[in-house]
C-alpha positions as CSV (number, residue, x, y, z in Angstrom):
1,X,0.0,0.0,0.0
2,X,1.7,3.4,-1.1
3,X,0.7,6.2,1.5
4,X,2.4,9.5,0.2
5,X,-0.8,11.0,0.9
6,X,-2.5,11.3,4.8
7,X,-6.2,9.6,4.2
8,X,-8.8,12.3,5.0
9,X,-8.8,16.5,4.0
10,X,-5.8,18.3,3.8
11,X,-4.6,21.7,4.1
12,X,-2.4,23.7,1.5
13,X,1.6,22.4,1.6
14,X,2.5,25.3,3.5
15,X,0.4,24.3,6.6
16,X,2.0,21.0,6.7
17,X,5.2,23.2,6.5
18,X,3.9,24.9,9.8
19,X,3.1,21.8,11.2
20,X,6.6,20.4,11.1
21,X,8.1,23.5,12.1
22,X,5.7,23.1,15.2
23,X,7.3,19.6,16.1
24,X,10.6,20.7,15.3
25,X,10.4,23.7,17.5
26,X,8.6,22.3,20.3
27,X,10.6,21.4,23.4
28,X,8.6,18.7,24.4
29,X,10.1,15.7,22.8
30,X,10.6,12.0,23.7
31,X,13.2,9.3,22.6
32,X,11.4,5.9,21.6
33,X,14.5,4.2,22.4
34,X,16.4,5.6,25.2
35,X,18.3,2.3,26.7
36,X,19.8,1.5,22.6
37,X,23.6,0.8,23.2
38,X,25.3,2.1,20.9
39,X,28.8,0.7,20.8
40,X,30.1,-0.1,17.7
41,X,30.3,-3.5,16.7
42,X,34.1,-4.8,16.7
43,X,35.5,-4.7,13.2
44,X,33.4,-1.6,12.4
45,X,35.3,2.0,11.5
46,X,33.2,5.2,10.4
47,X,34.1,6.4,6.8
48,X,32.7,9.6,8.1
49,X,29.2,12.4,7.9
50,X,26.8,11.1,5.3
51,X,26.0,13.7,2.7
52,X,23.4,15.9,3.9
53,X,21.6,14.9,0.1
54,X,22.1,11.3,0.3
55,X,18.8,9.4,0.2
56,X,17.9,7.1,3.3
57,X,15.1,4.6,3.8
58,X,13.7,4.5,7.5
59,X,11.2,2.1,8.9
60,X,8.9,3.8,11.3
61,X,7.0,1.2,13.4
62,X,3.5,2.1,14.6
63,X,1.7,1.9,17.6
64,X,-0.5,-1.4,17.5
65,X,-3.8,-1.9,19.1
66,X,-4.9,-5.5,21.1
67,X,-1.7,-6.6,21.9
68,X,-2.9,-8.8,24.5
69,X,-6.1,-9.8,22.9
70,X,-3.7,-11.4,20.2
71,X,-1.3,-13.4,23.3
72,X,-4.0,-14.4,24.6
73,X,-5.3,-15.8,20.6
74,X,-2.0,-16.8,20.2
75,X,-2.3,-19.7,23.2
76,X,-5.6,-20.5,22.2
77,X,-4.8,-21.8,18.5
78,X,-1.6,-23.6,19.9
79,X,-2.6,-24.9,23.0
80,X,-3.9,-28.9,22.2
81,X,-6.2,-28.6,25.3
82,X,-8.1,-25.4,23.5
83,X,-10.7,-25.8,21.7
84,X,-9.3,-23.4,19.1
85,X,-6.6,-25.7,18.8
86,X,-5.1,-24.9,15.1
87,X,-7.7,-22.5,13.6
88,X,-5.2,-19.8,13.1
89,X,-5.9,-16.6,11.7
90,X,-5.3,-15.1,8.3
91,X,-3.4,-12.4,7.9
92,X,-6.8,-10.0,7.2
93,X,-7.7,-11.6,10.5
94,X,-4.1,-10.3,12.5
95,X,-4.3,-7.0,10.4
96,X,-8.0,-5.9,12.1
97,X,-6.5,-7.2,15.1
98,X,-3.9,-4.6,15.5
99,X,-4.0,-2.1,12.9
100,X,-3.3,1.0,14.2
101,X,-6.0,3.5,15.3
102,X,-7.0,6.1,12.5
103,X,-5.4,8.9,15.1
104,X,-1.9,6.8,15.0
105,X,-2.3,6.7,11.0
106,X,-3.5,10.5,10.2
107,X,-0.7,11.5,12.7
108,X,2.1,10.0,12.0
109,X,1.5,9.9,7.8
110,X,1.4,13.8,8.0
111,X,4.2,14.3,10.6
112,X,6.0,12.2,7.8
113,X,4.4,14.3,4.7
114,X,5.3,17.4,6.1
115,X,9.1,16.6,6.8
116,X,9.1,15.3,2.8
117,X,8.6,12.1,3.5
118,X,8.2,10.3,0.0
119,X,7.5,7.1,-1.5
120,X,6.4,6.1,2.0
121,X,4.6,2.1,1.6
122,X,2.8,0.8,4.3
123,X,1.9,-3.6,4.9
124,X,-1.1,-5.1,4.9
125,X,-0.9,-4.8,8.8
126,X,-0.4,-1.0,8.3
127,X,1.7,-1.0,11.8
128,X,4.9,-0.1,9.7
129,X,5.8,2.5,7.5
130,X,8.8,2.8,4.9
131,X,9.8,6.0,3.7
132,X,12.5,7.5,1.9
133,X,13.8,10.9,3.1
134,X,17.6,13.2,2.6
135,X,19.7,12.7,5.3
136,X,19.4,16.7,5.9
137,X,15.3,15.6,6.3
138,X,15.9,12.4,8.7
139,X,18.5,14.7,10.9
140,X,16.1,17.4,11.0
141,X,12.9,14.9,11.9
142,X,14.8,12.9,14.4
143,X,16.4,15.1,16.5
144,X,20.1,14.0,17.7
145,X,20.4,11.7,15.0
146,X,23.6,12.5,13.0
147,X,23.9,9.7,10.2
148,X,28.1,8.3,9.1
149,X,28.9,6.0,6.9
150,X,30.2,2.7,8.3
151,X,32.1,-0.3,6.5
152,X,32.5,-3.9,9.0
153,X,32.1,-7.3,8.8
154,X,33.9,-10.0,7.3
155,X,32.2,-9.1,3.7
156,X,33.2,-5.4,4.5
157,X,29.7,-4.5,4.5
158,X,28.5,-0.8,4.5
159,X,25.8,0.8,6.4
160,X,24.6,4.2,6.9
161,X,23.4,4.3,11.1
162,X,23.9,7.6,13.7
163,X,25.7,6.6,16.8
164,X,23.6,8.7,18.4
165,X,20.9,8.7,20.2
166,X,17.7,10.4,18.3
167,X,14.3,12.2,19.7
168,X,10.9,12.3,18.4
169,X,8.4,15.1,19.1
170,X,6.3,14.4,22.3
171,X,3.1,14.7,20.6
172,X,4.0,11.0,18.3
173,X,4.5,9.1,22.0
174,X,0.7,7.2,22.2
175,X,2.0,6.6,18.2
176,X,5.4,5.7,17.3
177,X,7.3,2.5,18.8
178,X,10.9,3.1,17.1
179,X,12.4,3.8,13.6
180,X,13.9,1.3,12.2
181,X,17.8,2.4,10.4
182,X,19.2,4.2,13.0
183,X,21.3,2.1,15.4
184,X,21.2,-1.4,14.7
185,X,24.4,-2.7,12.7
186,X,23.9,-6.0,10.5
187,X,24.6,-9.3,11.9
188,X,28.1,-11.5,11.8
189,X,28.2,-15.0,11.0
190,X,29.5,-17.0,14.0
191,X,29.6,-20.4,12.2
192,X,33.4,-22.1,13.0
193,X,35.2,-24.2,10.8
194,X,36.6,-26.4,13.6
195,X,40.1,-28.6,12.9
196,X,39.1,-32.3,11.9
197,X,39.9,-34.6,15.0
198,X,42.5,-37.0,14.4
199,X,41.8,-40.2,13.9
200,X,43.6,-43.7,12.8
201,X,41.7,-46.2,10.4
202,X,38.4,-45.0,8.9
203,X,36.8,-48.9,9.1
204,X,33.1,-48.2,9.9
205,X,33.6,-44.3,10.8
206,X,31.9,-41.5,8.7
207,X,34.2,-38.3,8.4
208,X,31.9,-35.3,9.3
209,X,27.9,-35.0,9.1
210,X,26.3,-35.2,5.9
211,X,22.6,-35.9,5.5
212,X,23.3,-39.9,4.9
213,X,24.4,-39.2,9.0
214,X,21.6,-36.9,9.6
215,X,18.7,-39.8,8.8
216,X,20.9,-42.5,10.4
217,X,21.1,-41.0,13.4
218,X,17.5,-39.6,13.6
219,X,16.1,-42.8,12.4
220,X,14.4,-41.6,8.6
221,X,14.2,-43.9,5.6
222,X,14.1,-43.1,2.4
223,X,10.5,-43.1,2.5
224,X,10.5,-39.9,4.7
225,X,10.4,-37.7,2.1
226,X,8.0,-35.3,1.2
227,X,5.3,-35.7,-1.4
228,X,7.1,-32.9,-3.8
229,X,3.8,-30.7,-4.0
230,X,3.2,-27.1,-3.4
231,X,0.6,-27.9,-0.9
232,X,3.6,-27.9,1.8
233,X,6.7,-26.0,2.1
234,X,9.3,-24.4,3.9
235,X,11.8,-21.3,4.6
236,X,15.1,-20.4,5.6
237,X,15.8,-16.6,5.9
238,X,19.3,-14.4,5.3
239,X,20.1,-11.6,6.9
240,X,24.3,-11.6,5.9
241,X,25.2,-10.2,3.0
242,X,26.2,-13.0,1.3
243,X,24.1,-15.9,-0.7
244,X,23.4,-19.7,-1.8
245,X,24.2,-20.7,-5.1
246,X,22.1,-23.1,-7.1
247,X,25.4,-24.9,-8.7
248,X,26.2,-25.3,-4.7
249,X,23.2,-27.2,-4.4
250,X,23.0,-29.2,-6.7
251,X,26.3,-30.6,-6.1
252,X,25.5,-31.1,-2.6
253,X,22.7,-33.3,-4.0
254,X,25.0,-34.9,-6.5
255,X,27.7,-35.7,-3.4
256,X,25.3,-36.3,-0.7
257,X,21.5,-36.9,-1.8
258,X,21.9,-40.2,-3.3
259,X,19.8,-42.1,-1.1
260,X,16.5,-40.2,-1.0
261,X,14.3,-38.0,-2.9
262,X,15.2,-34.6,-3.5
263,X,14.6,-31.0,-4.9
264,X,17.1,-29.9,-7.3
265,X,16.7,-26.2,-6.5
266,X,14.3,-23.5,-4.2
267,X,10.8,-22.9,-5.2
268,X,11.1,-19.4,-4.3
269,X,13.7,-16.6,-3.3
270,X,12.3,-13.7,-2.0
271,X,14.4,-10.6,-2.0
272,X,17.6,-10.4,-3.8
273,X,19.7,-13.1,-4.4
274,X,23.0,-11.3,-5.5
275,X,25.6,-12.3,-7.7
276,X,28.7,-12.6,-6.0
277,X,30.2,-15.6,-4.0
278,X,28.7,-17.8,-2.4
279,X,28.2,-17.5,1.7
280,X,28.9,-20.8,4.2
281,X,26.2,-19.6,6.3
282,X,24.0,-19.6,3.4
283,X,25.0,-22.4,1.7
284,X,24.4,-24.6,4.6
285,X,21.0,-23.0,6.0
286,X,19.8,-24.2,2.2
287,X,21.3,-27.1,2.0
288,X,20.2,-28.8,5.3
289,X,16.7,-27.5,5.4
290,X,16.4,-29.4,1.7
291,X,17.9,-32.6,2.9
292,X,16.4,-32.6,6.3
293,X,13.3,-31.8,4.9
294,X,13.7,-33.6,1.6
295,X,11.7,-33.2,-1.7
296,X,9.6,-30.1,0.1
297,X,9.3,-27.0,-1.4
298,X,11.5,-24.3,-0.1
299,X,11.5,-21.0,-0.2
300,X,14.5,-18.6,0.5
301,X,13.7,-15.1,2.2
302,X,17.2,-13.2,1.3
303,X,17.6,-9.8,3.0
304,X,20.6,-8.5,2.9
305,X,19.2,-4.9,3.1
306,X,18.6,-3.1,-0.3
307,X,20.3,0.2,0.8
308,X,22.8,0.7,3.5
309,X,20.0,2.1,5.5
310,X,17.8,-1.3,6.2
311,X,18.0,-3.0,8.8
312,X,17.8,-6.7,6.9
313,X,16.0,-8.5,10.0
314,X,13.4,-5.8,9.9
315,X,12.9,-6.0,6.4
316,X,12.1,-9.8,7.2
317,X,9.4,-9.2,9.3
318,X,7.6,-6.7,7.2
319,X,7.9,-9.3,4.6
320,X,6.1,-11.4,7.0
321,X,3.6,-8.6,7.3
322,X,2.5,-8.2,3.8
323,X,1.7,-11.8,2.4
324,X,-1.4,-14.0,3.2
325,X,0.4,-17.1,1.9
326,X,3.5,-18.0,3.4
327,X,5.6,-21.4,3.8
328,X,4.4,-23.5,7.4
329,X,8.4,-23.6,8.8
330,X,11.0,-20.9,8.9
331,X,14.5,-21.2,10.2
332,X,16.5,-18.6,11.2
333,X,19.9,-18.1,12.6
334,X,19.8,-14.6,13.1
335,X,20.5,-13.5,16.8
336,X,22.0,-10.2,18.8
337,X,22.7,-10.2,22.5
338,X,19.4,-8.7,24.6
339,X,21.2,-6.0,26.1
340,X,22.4,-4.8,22.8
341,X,18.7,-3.7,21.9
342,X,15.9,-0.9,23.3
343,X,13.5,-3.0,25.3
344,X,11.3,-0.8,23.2
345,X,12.4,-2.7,20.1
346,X,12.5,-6.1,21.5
347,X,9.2,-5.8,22.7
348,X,7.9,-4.7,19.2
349,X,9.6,-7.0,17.5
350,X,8.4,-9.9,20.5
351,X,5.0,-8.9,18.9
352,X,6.2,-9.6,15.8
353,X,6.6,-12.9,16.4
354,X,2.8,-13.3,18.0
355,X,1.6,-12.2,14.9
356,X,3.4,-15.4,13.1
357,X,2.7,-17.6,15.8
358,X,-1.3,-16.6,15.7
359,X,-1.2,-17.4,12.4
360,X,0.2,-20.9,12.3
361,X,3.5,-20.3,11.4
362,X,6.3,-22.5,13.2
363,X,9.4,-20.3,13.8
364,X,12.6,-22.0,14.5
365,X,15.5,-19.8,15.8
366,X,19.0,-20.5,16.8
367,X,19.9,-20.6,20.1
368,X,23.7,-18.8,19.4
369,X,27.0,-19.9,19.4
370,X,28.3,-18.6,22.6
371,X,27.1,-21.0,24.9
372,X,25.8,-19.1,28.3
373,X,27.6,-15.7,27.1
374,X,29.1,-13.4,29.2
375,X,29.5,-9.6,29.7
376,X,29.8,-7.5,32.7
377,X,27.9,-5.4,34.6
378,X,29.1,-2.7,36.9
379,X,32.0,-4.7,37.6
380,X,30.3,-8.0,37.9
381,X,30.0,-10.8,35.6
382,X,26.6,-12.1,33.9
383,X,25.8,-14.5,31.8
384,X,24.1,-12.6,28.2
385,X,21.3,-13.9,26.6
386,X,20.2,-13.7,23.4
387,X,17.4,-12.4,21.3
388,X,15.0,-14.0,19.2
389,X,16.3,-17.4,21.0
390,X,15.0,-15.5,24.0
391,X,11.1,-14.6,22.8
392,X,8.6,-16.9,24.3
393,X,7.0,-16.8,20.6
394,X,9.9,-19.0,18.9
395,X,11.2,-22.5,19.1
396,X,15.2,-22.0,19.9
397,X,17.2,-24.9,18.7
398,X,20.4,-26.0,20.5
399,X,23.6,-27.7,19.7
400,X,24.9,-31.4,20.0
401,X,28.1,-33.4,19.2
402,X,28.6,-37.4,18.8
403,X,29.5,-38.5,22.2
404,X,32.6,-40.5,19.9
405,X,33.0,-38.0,16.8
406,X,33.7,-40.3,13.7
407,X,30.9,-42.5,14.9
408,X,26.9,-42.2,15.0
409,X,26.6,-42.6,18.8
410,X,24.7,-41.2,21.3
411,X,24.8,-37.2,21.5
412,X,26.5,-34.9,24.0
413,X,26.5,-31.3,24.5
414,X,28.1,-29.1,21.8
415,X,30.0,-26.9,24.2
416,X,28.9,-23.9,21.9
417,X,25.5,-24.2,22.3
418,X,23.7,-20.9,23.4
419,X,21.4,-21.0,26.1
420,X,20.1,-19.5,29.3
421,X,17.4,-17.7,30.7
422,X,16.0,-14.1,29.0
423,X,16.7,-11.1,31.5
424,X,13.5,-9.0,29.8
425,X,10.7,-12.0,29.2
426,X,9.4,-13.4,32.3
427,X,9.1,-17.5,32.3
428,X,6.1,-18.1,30.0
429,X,3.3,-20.9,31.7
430,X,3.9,-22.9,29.2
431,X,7.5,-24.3,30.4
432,X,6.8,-23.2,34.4
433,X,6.8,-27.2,35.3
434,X,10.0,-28.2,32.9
435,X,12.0,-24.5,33.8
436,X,11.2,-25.5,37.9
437,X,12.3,-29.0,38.3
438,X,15.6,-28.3,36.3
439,X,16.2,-25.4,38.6
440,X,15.1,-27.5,41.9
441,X,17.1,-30.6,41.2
442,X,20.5,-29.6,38.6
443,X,23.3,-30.4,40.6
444,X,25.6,-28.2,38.5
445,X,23.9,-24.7,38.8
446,X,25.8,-21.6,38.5
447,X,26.0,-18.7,41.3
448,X,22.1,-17.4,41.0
449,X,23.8,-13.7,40.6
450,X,24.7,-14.8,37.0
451,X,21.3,-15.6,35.9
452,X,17.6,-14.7,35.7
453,X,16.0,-18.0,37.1
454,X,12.6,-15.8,36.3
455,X,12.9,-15.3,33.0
456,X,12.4,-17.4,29.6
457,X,13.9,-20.3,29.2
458,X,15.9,-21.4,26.0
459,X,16.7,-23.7,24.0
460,X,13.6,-25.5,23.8
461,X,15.1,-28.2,20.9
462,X,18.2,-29.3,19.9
463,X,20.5,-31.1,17.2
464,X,23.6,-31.8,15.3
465,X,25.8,-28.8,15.3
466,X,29.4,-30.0,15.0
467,X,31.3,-31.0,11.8
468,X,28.9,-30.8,9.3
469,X,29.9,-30.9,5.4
470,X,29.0,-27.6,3.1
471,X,29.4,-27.6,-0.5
472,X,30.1,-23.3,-1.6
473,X,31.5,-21.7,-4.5
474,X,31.6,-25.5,-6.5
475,X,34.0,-26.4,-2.7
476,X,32.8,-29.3,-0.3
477,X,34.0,-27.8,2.9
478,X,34.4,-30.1,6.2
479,X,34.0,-29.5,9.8
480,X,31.8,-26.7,9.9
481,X,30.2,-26.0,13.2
482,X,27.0,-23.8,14.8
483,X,23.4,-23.8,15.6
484,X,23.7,-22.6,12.0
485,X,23.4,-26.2,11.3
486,X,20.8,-27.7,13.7
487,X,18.1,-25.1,13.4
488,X,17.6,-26.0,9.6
489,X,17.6,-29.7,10.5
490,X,15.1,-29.3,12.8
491,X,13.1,-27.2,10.7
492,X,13.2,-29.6,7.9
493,X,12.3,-32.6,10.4
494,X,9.0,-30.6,11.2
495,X,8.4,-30.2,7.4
496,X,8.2,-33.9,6.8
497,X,5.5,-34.2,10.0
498,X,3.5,-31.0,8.5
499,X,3.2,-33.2,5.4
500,X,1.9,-36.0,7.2
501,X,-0.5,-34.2,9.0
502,X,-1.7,-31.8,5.9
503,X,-2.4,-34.9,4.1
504,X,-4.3,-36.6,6.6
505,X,-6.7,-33.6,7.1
506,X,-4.8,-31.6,10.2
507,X,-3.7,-28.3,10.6
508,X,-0.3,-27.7,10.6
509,X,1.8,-27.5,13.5
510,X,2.1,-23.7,14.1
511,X,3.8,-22.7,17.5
512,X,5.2,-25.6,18.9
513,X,6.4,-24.8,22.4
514,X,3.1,-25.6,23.8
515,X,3.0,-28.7,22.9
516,X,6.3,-29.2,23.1
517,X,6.3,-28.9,26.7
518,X,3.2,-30.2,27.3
519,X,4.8,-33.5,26.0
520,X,7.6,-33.9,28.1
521,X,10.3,-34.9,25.4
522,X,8.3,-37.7,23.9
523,X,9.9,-38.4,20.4
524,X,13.2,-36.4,21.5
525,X,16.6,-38.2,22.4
526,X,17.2,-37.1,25.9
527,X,21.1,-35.1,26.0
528,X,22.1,-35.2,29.6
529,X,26.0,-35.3,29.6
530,X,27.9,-32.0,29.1
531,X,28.0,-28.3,29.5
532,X,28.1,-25.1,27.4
533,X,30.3,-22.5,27.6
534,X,30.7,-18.9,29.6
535,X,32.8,-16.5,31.7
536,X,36.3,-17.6,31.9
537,X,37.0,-16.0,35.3
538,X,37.8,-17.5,38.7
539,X,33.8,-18.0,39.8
540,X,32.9,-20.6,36.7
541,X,35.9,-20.9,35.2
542,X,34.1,-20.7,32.0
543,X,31.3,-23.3,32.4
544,X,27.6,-22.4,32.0
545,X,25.0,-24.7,32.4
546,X,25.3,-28.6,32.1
547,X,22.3,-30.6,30.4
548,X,20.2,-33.5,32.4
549,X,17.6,-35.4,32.2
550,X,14.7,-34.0,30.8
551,X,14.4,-30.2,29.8
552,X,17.8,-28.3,29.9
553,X,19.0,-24.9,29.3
554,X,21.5,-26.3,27.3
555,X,19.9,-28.8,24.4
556,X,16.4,-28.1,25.6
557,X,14.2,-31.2,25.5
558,X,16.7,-33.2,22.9
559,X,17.3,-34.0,19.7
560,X,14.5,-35.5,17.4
561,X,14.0,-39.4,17.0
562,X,12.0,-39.1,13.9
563,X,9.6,-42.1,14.3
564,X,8.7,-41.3,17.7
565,X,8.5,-37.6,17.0
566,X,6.3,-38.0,13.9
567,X,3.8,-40.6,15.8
568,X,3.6,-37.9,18.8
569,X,3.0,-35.2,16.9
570,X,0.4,-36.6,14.6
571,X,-2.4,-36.8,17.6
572,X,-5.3,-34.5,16.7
């Protein structure tokens, strides 16, 4: 929906001129986002101002009505117990939900017009609002904000961002949650590419993970396949600046698809898909949600930000926002620390996620690659969470190692696996029972200074995230490590069960936590030897939390036994 124009009567240009130069004169002003950090990501450098006549696209998020209304919709359609178990909405239905009050639109579109605002295009939600304004405009409507250039990141990404902090008029308070293009730098790939263990003889030993390991381990045949119709499929979503290459996957396939039914390429990229060389974190997100989830149609949401501007995650979720049809499963391995990010903005985008969830959509995030994290506060040492893994609206996937590596054993904790407990999202009800008996009987608990034993739990999943095989830029590539890898392999797993159920009549799986937790692990391979990472000081000496029977804040409830999984999950 374009919006150039404020709906309703309007008064000559020069009135709107007098309008602006009310808010820009007033005294009374607010900032949406006053906690924002802005400390500049390692391996960033400012190239210096912008020019005051540079173009700049800024996303201005809008104050949404029935926020709780939709929570409490959003545990009614994936709660089994409900009666409104799996009659999710449509996106007309979220959009008359929480479309903005007709005060928030008229006053916020002419704020916008009468700074000169243009080519400003709204979603079907109407909660956000894309415009394109000078830099001179966007320094003069957000007071404080001074926009640099910046170049960072392993691709030497740029991005246009003000490291400071910026103010809106008081007047747009009851309107405006944050603008989207100002602080928040892209994302980093934290995959590793570990050294291969030694090892002497290869006799019944596989060297590295590779789908062929994938099903052995998690029990598929080659009948668990999908049927290879559109009436199914599935997502993974890019945020680096850096693609998957069809030539990469098809000789993926040709190496290591032999044995079961496959796709040759993705349904469906949306966004661009540039030209340049291929990414690992790409590559593999594409490659194991196609094998994992075999012969399923898969789409690729690739956001690498069209102009230095965007914010690439946000761009995903207003993609979210503006299409009724969308893919059952997405995977994701996006993730910034919490404390990185204006509670204002977490929140927002926290609803975000309800929206997807109230509509059916199963989102799978990874849990990080940092294990318990670690930062410090006011001297003191904490453990960091990290957010999406951390929204109670997700499902965070976890990390696991082969207790012997060159063998398909049992699994262990992958030391890197991120996990923990969210220091802004109280403990949702769903996990109160799981989250409570870990805490009440672990017998390797850290100081309760280091934690919030309140707050969210995560992960709530796990899988294989050491060693895998990649095939980018025509290169098979060993040892590569990350909840990169087991996020997409779950996701793919719960591709194969939505096509089990969608053929037998049932709605797909949608959110899964409350289930998931309301099943104790059934159909998941409890992971109760090892521990993740943290603080390397003196107090922990760099150990987080250590996994156990049943739920843990480390691999969550386990790692998917695909029989098992598939006959629990295929209940009404």
């Amino acid at each position: 929906m374009t919006v150039d124009e404020p709906k309703g009567r309007m008064g000559p240009r020069s009135c709107l001129l007098g309008l602006f130069a009310l808010f820009v004169a007033s005294n009374c002003s607010y900032s949406p986002e006053p906690d924002q950090q802005r400390r500049l990501p390692p391996g960033w450098v400012s190239l210096g101002r912008a020019d005051p006549e540079e173009e700049l696209s800024l996303t201005f998020a809008l104050r949404q009505q029935n926020v709780k209304r939709l929570s409490e919709l959003v545990q009614a359609v994936s709660d089994p117990g409900s009666p409104r178990y799996g009659k999710y909405l449509t996106l007309e239905d979220v959009a008359e939900l929480v479309r903005p009050s007709p005060l928030t639109l008229h006053t916020v579109q002419k704020w916008l017009l009468a700074a000169g605002a243009r080519n400003c295009h709204s979603v079907t939600t109407q909660d956000f609002l894309t415009c394109w304004l000078s830099v001179r405009q966007a320094e003069l409507l957000l007071s404080g904000a001074e926009f640099h250039h910046y170049i960072g990141g392993p691709a030497e990404t740029h991005a246009v961002r003000s490291p400071h902090p910026y103010r809106l008029p008081k007047a747009l308070a009851p309107h405006v949650d944050f603008v989207g293009g100002l602080h928040r730098f892209p994302p980093t790939s934290t995959l590793r590419q570990r050294p291969e263990p030694q090892v002497l003889g290869t006799v019944g030993l596989h060297l590295g993970v590779t789908p062929s390991v994938i099903r052995k381990r998690y029990n598929l045949t080659a009948q668990d396949v999908g049927s290879g119709t559109a009436s199914n499929s599935q997502a993974c979503a890019q945020f680096l600046e850096q693609y998957f290459h069809d030539s990469d996957l098809a000789e993926f396939m040709r190496l290591f698809g032999g044995d079961f039914a496959h796709q040759a390429s993705v349904a469906r990229v949306v966004g661009q898909q540039g030209r340049g060389r291929a990414g690992i974190e790409a590559s593999l997100d594409v490659e194991y949600l196609m094998s994992a989830g075999a012969n399923i149609s898969t789409w690729v949401y690739s956001s690498p930000g069209r102009h230095e501007s965007q914010e690439p995650f946000l761009q995903w979720l207003l993609l979210l926002s503006n299409e009724s049809a969308l893919p059952c499963v997405h995977t994701v391995s996006y993730g910034d620390d919490e404390d990185s990010l204006s509670s204002t903005y977490i929140q927002r985008v926290n609803t975000e996620l309800m929206k997807a969830a109230a509509r059916g959509l199963t989102l799978l995030f990874a849990s990080g690659d940092s294990g318990a994290g670690c930062w410090s506060v006011s001297g003191r040492h904490q453990f960091r969470p990290s957010f999406p893994a951390s929204s109670p609206y997700v499902t965070t996937v976890g990390g696991t190692s082969f207790q012997n590596p060159f063998r398909v054993t049992d699994e262990v904790v992958d030391y890197i696996s991120g996990g923990g407990f969210s220091n802004v999202f109280p403990r949702p009800s769903y996990q109160e029972e799981a989250v409570s008996r870990y805490l009440s009987s672990s017998a390797h608990l850290p100081p309760s200074s280091y934690f919030n034993a309140s707050g969210r739990a995560y992960p709530d999943v796990a899988a294989l995230s050491d060693g895998y095989w990649v095939v980018s830029n025509h290169v098979p590539i060993p040892w590569v490590s990350g909840t990169s890898a087991s996020t997409p392999v779950f996701g793919g797993l719960l591709s194969l069960i939505n096509e089990h159920r969608i053929l037998r009549g049932l709605p797909p799986l949608g959110f899964l936590n409350p289930r998931l937790y309301q099943q104790r692990g059934a159909g998941l391979f409890d992971v109760t030897r090892g521990c993740h990472e943290s603080c390397l000081n003196e107090e922990v000496e760099g150990q987080g939390f250590c996994s156990g029977p049943g739920w843990d804040p480390v691999t969550g409830w386990g790692t998917p036994n695909f029989p098992a999984l598939l006959k629990t999950l295929m209940n009404p």
